[in-house]
C-alpha positions in Angstrom: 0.0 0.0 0.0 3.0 3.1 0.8 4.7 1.3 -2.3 1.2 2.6 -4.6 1.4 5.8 -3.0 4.4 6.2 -3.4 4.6 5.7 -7.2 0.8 7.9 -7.3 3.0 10.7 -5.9 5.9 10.0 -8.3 3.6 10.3 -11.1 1.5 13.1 -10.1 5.2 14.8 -9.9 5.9 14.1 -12.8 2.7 15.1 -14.3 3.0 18.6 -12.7 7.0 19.0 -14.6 5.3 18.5 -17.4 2.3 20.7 -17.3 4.5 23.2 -15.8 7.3 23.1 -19.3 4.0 23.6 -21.4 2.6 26.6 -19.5 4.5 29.7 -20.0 7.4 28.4 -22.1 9.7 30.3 -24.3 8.4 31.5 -27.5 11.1 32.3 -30.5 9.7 33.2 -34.0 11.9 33.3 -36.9 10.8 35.0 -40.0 12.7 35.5 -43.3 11.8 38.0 -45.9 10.6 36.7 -49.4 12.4 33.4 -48.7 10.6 30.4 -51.3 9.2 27.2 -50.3 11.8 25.7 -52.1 14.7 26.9 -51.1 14.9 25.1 -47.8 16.4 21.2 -47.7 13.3 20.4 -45.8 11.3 20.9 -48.4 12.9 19.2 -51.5 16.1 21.7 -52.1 19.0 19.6 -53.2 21.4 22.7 -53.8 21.2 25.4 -50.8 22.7 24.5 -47.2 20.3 24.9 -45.0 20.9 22.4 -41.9 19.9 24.2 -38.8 16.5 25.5 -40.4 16.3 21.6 -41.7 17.3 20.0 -38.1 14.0 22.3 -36.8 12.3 20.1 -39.3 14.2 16.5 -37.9 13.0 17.7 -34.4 9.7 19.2 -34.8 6.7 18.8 -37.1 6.9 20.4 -41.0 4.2 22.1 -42.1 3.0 21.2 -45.6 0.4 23.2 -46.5 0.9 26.6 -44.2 0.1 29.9 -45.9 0.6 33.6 -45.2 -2.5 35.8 -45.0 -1.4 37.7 -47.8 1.4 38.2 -50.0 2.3 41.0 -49.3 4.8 41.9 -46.1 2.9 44.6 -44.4 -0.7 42.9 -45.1 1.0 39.7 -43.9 2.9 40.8 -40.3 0.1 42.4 -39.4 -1.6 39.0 -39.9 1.0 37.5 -38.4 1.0 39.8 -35.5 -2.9 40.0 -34.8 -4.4 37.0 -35.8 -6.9 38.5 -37.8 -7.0 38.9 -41.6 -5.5 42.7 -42.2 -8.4 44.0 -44.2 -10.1 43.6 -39.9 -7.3 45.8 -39.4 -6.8 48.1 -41.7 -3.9 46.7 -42.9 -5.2 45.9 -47.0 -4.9 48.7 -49.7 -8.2 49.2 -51.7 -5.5 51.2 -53.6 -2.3 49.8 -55.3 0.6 51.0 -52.7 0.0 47.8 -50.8 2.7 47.9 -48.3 4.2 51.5 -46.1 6.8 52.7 -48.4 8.5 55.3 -46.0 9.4 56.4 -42.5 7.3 59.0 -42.3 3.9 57.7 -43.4 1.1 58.0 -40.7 -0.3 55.1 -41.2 0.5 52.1 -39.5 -0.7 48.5 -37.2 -3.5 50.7 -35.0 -3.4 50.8 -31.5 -6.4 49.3 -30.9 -5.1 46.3 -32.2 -4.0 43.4 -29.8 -1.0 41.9 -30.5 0.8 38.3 -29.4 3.2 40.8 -27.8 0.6 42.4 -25.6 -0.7 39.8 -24.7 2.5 37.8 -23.3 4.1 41.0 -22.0 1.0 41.4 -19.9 1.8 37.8 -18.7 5.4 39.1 -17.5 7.1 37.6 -20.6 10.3 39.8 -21.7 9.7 40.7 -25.1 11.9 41.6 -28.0 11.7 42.8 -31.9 14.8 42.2 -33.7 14.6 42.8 -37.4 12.5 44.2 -39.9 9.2 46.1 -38.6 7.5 47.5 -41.9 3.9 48.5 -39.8 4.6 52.1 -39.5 6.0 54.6 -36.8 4.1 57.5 -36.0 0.7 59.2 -36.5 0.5 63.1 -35.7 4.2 64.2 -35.0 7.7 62.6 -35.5 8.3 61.2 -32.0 4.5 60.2 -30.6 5.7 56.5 -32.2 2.2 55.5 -31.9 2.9 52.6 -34.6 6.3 52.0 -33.2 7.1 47.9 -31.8 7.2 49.4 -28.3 3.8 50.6 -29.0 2.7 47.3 -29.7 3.8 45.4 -26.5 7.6 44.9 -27.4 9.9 46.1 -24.9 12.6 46.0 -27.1 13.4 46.9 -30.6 16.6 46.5 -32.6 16.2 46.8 -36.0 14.6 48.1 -39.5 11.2 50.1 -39.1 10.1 50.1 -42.4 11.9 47.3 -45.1 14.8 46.3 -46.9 14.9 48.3 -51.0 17.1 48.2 -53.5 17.7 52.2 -52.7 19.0 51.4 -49.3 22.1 50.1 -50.9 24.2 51.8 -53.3 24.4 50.4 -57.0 21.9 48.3 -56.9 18.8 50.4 -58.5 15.7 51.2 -57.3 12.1 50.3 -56.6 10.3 53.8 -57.7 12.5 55.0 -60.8 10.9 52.2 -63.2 7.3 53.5 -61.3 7.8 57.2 -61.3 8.8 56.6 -64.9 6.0 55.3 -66.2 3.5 57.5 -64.5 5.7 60.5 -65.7 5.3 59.3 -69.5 1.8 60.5 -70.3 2.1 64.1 -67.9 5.2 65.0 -69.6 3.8 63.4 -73.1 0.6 65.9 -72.3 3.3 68.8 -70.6 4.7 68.7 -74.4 2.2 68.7 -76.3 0.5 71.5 -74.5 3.7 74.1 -74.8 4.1 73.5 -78.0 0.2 73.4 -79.5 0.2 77.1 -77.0 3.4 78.4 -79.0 1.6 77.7 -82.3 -1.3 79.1 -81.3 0.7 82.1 -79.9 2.9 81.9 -83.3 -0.3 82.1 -85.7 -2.2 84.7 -83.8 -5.3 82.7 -82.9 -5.0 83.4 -79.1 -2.4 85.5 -76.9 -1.3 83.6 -74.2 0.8 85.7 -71.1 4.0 84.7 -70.8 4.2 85.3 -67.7 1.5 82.1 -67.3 4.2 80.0 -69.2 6.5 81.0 -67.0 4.6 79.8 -63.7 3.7 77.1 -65.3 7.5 75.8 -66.2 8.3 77.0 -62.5 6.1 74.4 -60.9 7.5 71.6 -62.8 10.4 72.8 -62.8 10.2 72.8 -58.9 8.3 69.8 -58.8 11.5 67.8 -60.9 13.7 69.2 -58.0 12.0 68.0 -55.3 11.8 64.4 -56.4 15.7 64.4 -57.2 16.2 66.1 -54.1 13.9 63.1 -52.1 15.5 60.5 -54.2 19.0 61.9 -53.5 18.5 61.3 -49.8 16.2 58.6 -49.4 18.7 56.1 -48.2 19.0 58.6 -45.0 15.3 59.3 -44.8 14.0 55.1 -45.1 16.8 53.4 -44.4 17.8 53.2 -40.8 18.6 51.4 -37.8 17.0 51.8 -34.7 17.5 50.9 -30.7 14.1 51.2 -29.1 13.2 54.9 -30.3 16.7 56.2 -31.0 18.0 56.3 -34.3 21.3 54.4 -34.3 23.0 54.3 -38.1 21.7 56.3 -41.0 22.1 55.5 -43.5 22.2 52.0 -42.6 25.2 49.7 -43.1 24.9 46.2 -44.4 28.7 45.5 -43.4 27.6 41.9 -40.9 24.3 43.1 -40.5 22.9 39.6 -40.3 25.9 39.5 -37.5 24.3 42.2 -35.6 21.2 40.9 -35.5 22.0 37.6 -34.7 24.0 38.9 -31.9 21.3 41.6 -30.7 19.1 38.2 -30.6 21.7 35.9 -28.9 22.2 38.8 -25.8 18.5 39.3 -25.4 18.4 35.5 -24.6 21.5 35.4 -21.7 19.9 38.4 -20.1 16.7 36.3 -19.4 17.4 33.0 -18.6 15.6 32.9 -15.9 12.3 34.6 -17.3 10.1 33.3 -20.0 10.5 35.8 -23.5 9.5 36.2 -26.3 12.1 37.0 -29.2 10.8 38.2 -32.9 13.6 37.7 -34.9 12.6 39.2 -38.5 15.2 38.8 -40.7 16.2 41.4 -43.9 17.2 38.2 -46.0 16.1 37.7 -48.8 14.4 40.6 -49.7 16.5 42.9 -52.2 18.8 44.6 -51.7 20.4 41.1 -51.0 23.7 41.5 -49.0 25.8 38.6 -47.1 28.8 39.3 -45.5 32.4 38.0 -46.0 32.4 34.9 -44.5 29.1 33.5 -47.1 29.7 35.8 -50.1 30.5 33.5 -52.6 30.4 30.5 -50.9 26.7 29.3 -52.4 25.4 27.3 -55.7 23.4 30.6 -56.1 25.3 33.6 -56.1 23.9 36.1 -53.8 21.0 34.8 -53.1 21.9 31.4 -52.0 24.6 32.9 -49.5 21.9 35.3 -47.7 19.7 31.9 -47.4 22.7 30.5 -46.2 24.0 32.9 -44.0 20.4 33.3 -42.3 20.4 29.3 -41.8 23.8 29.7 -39.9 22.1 32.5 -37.6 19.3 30.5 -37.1 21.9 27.8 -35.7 23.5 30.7 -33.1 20.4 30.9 -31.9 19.7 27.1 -31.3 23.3 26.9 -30.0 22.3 29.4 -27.8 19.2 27.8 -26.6 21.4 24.8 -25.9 24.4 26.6 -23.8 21.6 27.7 -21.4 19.7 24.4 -21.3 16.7 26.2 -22.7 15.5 24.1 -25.7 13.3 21.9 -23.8 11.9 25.5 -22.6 11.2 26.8 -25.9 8.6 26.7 -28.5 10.9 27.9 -32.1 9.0 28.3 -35.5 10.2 29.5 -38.6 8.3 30.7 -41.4 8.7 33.3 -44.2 5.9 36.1 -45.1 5.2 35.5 -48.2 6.9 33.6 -51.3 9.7 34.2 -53.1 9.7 37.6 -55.2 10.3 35.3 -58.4 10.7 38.0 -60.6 13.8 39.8 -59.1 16.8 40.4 -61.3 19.4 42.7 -60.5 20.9 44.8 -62.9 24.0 42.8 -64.0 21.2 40.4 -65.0 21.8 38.3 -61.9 18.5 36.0 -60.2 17.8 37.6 -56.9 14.6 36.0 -56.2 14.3 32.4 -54.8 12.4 29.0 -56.3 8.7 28.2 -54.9 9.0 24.6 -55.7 6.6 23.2 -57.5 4.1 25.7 -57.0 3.2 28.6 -59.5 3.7 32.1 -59.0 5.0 34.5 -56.4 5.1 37.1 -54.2 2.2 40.0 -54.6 0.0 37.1 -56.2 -2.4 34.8 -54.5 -1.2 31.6 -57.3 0.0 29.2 -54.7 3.8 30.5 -54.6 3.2 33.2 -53.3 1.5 32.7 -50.1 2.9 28.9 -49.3 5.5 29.1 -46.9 7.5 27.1 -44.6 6.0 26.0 -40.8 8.3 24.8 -39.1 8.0 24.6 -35.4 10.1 22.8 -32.8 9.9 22.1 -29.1 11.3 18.9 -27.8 9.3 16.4 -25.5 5.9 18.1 -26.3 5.5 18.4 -30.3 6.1 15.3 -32.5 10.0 15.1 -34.0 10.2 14.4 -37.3 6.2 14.9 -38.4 4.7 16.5 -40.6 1.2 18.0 -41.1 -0.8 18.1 -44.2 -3.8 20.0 -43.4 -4.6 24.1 -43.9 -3.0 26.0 -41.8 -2.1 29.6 -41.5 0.6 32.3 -39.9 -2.6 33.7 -38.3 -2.8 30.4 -36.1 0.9 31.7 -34.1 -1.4 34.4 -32.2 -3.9 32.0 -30.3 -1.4 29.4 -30.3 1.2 31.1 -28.2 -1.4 33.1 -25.9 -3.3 29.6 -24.6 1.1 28.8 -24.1 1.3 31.7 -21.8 -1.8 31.5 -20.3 -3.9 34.5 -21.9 -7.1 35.1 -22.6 -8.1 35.8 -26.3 -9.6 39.1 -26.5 -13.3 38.8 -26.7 -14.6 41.7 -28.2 -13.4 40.7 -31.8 -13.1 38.0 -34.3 -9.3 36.2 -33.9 -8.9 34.0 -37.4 -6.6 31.6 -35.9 -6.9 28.7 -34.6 -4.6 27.0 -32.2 -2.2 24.5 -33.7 -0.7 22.6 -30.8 -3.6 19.6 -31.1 -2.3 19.5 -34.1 1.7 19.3 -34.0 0.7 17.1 -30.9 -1.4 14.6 -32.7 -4.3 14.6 -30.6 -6.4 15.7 -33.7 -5.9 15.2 -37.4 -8.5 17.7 -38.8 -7.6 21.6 -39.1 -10.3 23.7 -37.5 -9.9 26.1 -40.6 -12.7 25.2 -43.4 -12.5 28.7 -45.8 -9.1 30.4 -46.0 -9.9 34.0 -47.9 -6.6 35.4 -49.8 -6.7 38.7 -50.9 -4.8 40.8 -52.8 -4.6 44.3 -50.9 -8.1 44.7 -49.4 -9.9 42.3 -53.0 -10.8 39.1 -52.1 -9.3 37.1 -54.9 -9.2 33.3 -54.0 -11.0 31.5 -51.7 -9.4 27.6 -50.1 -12.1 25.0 -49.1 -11.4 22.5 -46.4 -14.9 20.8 -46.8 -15.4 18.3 -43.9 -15.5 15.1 -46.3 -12.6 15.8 -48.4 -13.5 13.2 -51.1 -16.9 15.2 -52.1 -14.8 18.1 -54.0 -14.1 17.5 -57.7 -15.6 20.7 -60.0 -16.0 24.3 -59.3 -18.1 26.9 -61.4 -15.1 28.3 -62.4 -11.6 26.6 -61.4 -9.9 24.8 -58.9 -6.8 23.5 -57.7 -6.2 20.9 -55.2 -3.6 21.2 -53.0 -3.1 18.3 -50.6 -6.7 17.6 -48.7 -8.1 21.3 -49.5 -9.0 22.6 -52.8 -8.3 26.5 -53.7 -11.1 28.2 -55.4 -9.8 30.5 -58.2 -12.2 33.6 -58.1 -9.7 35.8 -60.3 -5.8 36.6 -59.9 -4.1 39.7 -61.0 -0.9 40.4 -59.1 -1.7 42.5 -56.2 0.6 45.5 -57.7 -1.4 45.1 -61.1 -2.9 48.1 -63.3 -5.3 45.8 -64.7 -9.3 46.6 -63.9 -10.9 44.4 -61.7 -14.1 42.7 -62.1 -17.0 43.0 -60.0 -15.9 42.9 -55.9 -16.0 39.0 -55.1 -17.1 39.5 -51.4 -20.0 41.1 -52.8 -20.8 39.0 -54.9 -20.7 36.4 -52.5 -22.6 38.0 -50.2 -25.5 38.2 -52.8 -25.8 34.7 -53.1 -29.1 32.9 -52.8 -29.2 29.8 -54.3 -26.8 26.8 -53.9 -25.4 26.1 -57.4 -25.6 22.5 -58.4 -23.3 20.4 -60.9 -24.3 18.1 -62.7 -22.9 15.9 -60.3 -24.9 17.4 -57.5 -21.4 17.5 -55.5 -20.8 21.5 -54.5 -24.6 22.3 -54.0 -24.0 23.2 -50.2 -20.5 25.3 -50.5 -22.0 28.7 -52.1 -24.2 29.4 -49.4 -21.6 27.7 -47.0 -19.2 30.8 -48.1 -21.4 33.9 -48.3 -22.2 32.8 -44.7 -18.9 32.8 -43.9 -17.8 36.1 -45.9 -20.8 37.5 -44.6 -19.8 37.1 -41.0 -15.9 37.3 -40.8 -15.0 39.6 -43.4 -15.7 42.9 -43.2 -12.9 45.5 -44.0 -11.8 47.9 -41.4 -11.3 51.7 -42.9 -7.6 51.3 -44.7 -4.4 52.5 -43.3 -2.8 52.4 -46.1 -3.2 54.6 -49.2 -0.9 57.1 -50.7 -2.5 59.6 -48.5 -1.2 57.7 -45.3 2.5 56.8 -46.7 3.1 60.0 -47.6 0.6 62.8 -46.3 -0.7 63.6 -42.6 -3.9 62.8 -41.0 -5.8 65.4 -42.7 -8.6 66.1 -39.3 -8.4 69.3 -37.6 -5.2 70.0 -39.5 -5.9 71.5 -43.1 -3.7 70.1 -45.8 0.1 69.4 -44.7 2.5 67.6 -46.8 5.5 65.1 -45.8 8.5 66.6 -44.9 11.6 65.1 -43.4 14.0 67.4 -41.0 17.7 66.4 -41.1 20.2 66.8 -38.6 24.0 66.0 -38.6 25.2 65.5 -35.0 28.5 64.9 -33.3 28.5 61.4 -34.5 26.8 61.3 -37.4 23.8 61.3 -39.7 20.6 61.6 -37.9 16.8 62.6 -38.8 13.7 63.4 -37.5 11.1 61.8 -39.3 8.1 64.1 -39.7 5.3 62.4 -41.3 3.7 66.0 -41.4 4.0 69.8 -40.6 5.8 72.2 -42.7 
């Protein structure tokens, strides 16, 4: 009789250890910029190194069929961030700028917003922000950094607040030129044509036009030409930046070991709590152009430059395990690793060189809702409570992180809104085989432009009205897809149309007559957008109320050590 109670208090011992390493453990999240499906040995590449991200596969569970919200990186980290599709958040364009574009936009992630960030820190988790930002920085003045990460329940921010361009780094071209270039054609084609048809008319004697009005008017574009040089000029010391917490610490910003940096920035943050759970963002810049790698992988890939940033991000993602192992803190810690979007498939630089990565088997890439573009890696590891070596072929999304980790540390989901995720750890556990997700909505900007269908009996899908795809046990309902950065006009909005539905349409094979009405119920319910912030107004103009009309402007300072700026996203 003392021997059983003996071994009933051994085991309800050992029961408690357990419960106590999944409550409240360490949460890492690794995101790369741009990075394909198929660059990773994990998932089929034979050519790029990438063992530590693979030996997160070896000792966790691979995600086959995880997507990102959007495919764009704004729309997507604030997906990421929230749990909620961005157009909830105001986070979709219904314009073409689709992501913020500069350091002084007043737009940005909203403050109402709850964030995994809040909610841990609220928890007494340490949290940290190492990396790319890219959801704004301030609203009314240039130091109120209401959409700043330490706004947003981070207590620490090292990093990039807006994102990686090709201007940030010299010789390697730029984003806008090829933009402004086109949209200047057809003003300057009608500028021409105007001057001269005015000095014929002025010539012939059919009308008498002041010169002095010809004058004003080549003043103002003469002006207007100075001004964009002058912003171009210095745009690498307006947008791109490094900042600790609110202070602006190199401007322009080096990329001389800047993955080094990082890496290290992330590595410190660990050692100084050990003995507290954290929370550690670590966004990387790679792969996103400008690609960079420093001396000891330049050169050292089967891909030129953009296999050695993949590689030199897969040997910071092995510090940070090693790190995790000095301080006998794996067991401790959940890590995932993920990209936000798909590979930017398009990118060449201009010697003519590939800088965008491979998406496998899968078409299309980033800024399009074609399966490339928002399929990305899941990977998440945490050893002795998710499966080693598994993998998991069911929907899943980056919007599933936010009520995952906040049922880890013991929060509450806020109930006054709608949270899209669903928590995964049943899941990478095995205790269910099903995802909870039955529609997954992609949009481009705020456009709903494809729908996925996880129907409960996966064998009764085999036609659509219009298209489908099947991908694994879900099907993706092609509505329309245009690249989300596309000129071309859209047809008629899909959510509407959806919503509008009254009739389940029938096949002849009788097989979809439930899933129209099935989604218009769930469109009508979940998805209605939240007033944008983002728009050209917002990335480059002020919050217009009680204000009158201010433009951008962007005060510089040169200091005892160095460049500096005050980013004003308003106020002349």
């Amino acid at each position: 009789m003392g021997l059983l109670l003996l071994l009933l208090i051994c085991q309800c011992a050992i029961n408690s250890v357990k419960m106590h390493s999944v409550s409240k453990p360490n949460i890492i999240l690794l995101m790369a910029d741009d990075l394909g499906i198929g660059d990773l040995g994990c998932y089929g590449n034979k050519t790029l190194r990438t063992p530590n991200i693979d030996r997160l596969a070896e000792e966790g569970v691979t995600l086959t069929q995880h997507i990102a919200a959007s495919p764009l990186c704004t729309p997507s980290r604030a997906a990421f961030l929230t749990g909620r599709y961005p157009v909830r958040s105001g986070m979709a364009a219904f314009s073409r700028v689709g992501v913020f574009l500069f350091s002084a936009s007043s737009g940005g992630l909203p403050s109402e917003e709850i964030t995994f960030s809040r909610l841990l820190k609220q928890k007494g988790y340490a949290t940290a922000l190492i990396g790319k930002w890219h959801l704004g920085m301030n609203c009314e003045s240039s130091n109120d950094f209401c959409h700043h990460p330490l706004s947003h329940g981070f207590d620490y921010f090292y990093g990039l607040p807006v994102t990686n361009f090709r201007d940030c780094k010299p010789g390697q071209g730029s984003v806008f030129l090829k933009g402004i270039q086109k949209s200047l054609v057809i003003p300057i084609q009608i500028t021409g044509i105007a001057l001269v048809s005015l000095a014929m008319v002025q010539y012939i004697g059919l009308l008498k036009v002041p010169f002095q009005a010809l004058g004003y008017f080549l003043l103002i574009i003469t002006i207007s030409l100075v001004v964009l040089i002058i912003f171009f000029y210095h745009f690498r010391h307006l947008n791109c930046f490094l900042m600790r917490d609110h202070q602006i610490i190199q401007q322009p910003m080096s990329y001389e070991n800047l993955t080094q940096r990082l890496t290290k920035e992330a590595m410190q943050f660990i050692e100084r709590n050990t003995d507290t759970p954290f929370l550690l963002v670590l966004s990387y810049l790679h792969v996103h152009t400008a690609l960079y790698a420093s001396e000891d992988f330049k050169g050292k890939s089967k891909h030129g430059l953009y296999g050695d940033a993949v590689e030199e991000m897969d040997w910071s993602v092995g510090q940070v395990l090693d790190v995790l192992e000095k301080h006998n803190l794996s067991d401790k810690t959940l890590v995932y690793f993920t990209s936000d979007q798909g590979a930017h498939v398009e990118e060449i630089s201009r010697a003519g060189e590939v800088h965008g990565g491979y998406n496998g088997i899968y078409k299309g890439g980033k800024s399009t809702n074609w399966e490339g573009g928002i399929r990305v890696p899941g990977l998440l590891r945490w050893p002795g409570v998710v499966q080693a070596g598994a993998s998991v072929d069911e929907p899943t999304s980056n919007m599933d992180i936010f009520p995952t980790i906040a049922k880890l540390a013991d929060a509450q989901l806020p109930s006054d809104r709608i949270i899209d995720g669903h928590d995964l750890l049943p899941l990478l556990q095995g205790k269910v085989t099903r995802s909870k997700h039955e529609f997954l909505f992609h949009y481009c900007n705020a456009y709903l432009n494809a729908v996925r269908w996880h129907p409960g009996n996966k064998h009764n899908v085999s036609h659509t009205a219009r298209k489908e795809l099947y991908q694994g046990n879900s099907v993706v309902v092609e509505v329309s897809c245009l690249t989300c950065f596309s000129f071309e006009e859209r047809g008629p909005n899909t959510l509407e149309s959806l919503r509008h539905l009254e009739e389940p349409s029938r096949t002849p094979q009788g097989l979809w007559q439930d899933m129209p009405l099935l989604l218009r119920d769930s469109v009508s319910d979940t998805l209605n957008p939240a007033v944008s912030h983002l728009s050209l107004v917002t990335d480059m103009w002020c919050p217009l109320e009680n204000r009158g009309l201010e433009l951008f402007t962007v005060q510089l300072r040169q200091p005892s050590d160095g460049w500096g700026a005050q980013a004003h996203p308003c106020s002349f």
